[in-house]
C-alpha positions as CSV (number, residue, x, y, z in Angstrom):
1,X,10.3,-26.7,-40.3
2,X,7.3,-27.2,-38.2
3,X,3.8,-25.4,-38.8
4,X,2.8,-22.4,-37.5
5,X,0.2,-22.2,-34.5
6,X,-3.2,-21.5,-35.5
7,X,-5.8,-19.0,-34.7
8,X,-8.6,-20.3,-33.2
9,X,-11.3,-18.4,-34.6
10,X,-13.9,-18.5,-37.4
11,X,-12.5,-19.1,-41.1
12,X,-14.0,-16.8,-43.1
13,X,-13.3,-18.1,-46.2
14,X,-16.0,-21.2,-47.0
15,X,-14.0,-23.6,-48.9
16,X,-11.4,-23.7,-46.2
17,X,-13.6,-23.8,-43.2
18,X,-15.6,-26.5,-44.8
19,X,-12.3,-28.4,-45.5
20,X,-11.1,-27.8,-41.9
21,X,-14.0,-29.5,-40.9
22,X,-13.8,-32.5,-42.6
23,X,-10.1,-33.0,-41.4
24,X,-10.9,-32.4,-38.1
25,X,-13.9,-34.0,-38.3
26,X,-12.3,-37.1,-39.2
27,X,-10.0,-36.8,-36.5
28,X,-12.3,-36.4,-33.7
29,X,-14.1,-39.5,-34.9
30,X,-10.8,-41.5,-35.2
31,X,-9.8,-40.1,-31.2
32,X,-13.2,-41.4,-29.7
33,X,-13.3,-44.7,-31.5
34,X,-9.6,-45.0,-30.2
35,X,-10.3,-44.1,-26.8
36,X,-13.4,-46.5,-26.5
37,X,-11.0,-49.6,-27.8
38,X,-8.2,-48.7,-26.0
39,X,-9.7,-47.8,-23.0
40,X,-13.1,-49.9,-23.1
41,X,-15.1,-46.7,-22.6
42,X,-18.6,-46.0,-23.4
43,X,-17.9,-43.6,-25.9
44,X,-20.9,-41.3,-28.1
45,X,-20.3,-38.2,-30.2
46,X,-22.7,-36.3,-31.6
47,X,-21.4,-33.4,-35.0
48,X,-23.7,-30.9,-36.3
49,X,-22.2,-29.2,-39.4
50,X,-22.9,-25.6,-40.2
51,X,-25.6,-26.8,-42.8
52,X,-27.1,-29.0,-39.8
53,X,-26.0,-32.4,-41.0
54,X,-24.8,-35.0,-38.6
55,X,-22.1,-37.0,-38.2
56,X,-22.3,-39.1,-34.7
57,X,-20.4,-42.3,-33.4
58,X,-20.9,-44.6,-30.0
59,X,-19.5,-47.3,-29.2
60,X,-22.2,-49.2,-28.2
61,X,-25.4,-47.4,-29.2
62,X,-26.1,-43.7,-29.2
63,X,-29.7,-44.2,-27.4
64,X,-28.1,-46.2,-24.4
65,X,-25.5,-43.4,-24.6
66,X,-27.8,-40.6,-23.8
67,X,-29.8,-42.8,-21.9
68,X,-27.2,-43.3,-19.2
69,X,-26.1,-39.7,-19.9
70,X,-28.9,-38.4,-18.4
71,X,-29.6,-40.6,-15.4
72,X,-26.2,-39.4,-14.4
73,X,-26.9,-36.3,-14.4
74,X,-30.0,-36.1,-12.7
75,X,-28.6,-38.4,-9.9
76,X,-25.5,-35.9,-9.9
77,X,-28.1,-32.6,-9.2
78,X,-29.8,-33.9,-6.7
79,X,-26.4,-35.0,-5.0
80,X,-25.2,-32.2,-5.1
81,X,-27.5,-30.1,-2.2
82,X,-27.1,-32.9,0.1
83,X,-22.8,-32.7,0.2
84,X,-23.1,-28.8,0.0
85,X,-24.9,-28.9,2.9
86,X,-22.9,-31.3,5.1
87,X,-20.1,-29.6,3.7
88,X,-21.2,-25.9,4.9
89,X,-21.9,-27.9,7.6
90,X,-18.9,-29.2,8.8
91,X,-17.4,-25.7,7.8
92,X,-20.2,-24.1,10.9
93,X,-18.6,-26.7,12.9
94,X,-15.2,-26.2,12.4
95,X,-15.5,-22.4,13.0
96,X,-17.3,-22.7,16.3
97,X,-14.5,-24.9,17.5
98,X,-12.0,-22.4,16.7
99,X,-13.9,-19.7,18.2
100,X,-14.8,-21.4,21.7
101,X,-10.8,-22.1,21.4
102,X,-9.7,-18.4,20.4
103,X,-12.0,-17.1,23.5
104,X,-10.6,-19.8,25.9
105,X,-7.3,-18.4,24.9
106,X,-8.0,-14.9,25.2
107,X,-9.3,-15.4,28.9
108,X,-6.3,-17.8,30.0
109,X,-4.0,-14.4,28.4
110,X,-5.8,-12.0,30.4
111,X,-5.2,-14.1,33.4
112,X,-8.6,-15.3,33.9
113,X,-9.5,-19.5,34.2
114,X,-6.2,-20.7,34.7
115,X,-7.5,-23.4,37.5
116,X,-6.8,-25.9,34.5
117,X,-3.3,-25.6,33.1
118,X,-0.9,-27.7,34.8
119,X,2.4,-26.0,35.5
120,X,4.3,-26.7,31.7
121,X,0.9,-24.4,30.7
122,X,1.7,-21.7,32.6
123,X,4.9,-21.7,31.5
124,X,4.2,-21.3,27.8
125,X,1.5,-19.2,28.7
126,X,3.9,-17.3,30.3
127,X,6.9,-17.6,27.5
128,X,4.4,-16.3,25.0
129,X,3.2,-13.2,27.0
130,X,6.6,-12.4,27.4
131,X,7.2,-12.6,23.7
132,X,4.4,-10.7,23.2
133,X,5.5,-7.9,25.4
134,X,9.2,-8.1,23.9
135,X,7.1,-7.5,20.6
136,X,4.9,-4.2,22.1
137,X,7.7,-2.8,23.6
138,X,10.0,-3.2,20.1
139,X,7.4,-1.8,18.5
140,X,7.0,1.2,21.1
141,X,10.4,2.2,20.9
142,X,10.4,2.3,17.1
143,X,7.3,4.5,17.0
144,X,9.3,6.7,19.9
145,X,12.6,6.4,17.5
146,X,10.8,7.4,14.4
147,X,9.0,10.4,16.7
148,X,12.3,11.6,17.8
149,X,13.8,11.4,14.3
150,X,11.3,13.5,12.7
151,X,11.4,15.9,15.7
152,X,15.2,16.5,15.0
153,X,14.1,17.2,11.0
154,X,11.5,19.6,11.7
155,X,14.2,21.6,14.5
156,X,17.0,21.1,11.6
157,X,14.4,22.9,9.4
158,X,13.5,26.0,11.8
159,X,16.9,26.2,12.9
160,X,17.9,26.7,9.5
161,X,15.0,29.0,8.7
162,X,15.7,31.1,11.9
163,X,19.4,31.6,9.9
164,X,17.8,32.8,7.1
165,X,15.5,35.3,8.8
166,X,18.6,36.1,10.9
167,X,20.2,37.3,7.7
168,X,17.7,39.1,6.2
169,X,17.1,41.3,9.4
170,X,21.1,41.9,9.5
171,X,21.1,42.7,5.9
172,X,17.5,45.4,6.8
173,X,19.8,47.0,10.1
174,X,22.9,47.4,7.8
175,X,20.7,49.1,5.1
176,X,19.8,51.3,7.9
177,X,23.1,51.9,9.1
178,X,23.3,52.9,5.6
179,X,20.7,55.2,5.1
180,X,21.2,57.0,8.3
181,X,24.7,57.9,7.2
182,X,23.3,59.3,4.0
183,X,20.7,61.2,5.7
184,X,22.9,62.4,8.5
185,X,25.5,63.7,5.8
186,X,22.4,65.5,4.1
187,X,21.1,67.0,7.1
188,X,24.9,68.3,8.3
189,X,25.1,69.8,5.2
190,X,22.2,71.9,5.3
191,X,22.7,73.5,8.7
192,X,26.1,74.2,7.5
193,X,24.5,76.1,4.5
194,X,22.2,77.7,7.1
195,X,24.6,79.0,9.4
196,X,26.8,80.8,6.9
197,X,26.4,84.9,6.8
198,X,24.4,86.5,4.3
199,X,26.6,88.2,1.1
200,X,26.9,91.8,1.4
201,X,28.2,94.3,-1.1
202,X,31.5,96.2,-0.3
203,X,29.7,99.4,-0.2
204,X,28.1,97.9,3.0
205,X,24.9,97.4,1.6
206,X,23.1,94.4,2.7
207,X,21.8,92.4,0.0
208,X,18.9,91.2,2.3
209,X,17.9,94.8,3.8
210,X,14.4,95.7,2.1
211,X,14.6,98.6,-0.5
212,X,12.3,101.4,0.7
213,X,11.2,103.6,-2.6
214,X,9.9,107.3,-1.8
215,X,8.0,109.9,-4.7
216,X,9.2,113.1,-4.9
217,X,7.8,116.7,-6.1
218,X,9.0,117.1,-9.7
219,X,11.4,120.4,-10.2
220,X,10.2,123.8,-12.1
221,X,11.9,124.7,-15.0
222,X,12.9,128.8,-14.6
């Protein structure tokens, strides 16, 4: 069963960081005096332990290492300005030519300078302004498609809410209907109740007449 993968991070525990150290310590050490033998490189490493003591190998001398180490580098930085000049450059260059290019086209499409295309230019100038014009009118008659289509949804939708207020204004004139009927029944009945005759008693008095009440002289006693 293999071993698991490691975490790389800091041990925390001392006695197994400092024994991690000295394995791969070790190891690093072994890899760069391989690498110089096998590979006749010019090989220096430098270790600082957490402590600050150091363990270094080269494979020829470490002065001559460093010494070479940094007149490569500072040939390297100055280097480097020079090419990233010519290199933006170039880039300048390049860009210009593409635009004088794209501008040159752009005239020849809108029909202008054409005095130097031979006749197999025209013609793929002509091909691809058909193409493109294939391609606007396509695209027109999607937009108008799509247009159209959401035109029909937004009729489908009032259509269907002029149903719905069609109903409810049917449903308000038959509540109407409705009510007048009750009304009207109410109303017939009370001018039938009005136009019956008053109630009389059989002694034909009317019930209605007003009663008219006269005093008279109180009677002697002889």
């Amino acid at each position: 069963m293999g071993r698991g993968k490691i975490v790389i991070r800091r041990i925390d525990n001392s006695t197994s960081r400092q024994v991690t150290f000295s394995k791969r310590r070790s190891g690093l050490l072994k890899k760069a005096r391989e690498l110089s033998i096998l590979c006749d490189a010019d090989v220096g490493l430098i270790i600082f332990s957490s402590i600050g003591k150091l363990y270094d190998y080269a494979s020829s001398s470490m002065k001559s290492v460093i010494e070479r180490y940094n007149m490569v580098k500072e040939h390297h930085q100055l280097l480097i300005p020079d090419s990233q000049l010519k290199f933006w450059q170039s880039e300048a260059a390049s860009l210009r030519q593409q635009l004088h290019y794209l501008q040159e086209y752009h005239r020849q499409l809108m029909g202008e300078e054409l005095s130097g295309l031979s006749v197999k230019d025209l013609q793929n100038l002509e091909n691809q302004l058909e193409m493109s014009l294939k391609g606007i009118r396509t695209k027109k008659d999607q937009i108008l498609t799509d247009e159209i289509k959401e035109l029909n949804h937004k009729g489908h939708l009032i259509h269907q809410e002029n149903l719905e207020l069609y109903k409810k204004v049917n449903l308000m004139h038959q509540e109407n209907i409705e009510l007048q009927k009750v009304y009207g029944t109410r109303e017939a009945n009370e001018a039938r109740r009005s136009s019956q005759p008053s109630h009389t008693f059989n002694n034909r008095y009317d019930l209605h007449a007003p009663v008219r009440l006269q005093l008279s002289q109180p009677q002697q006693n002889h």
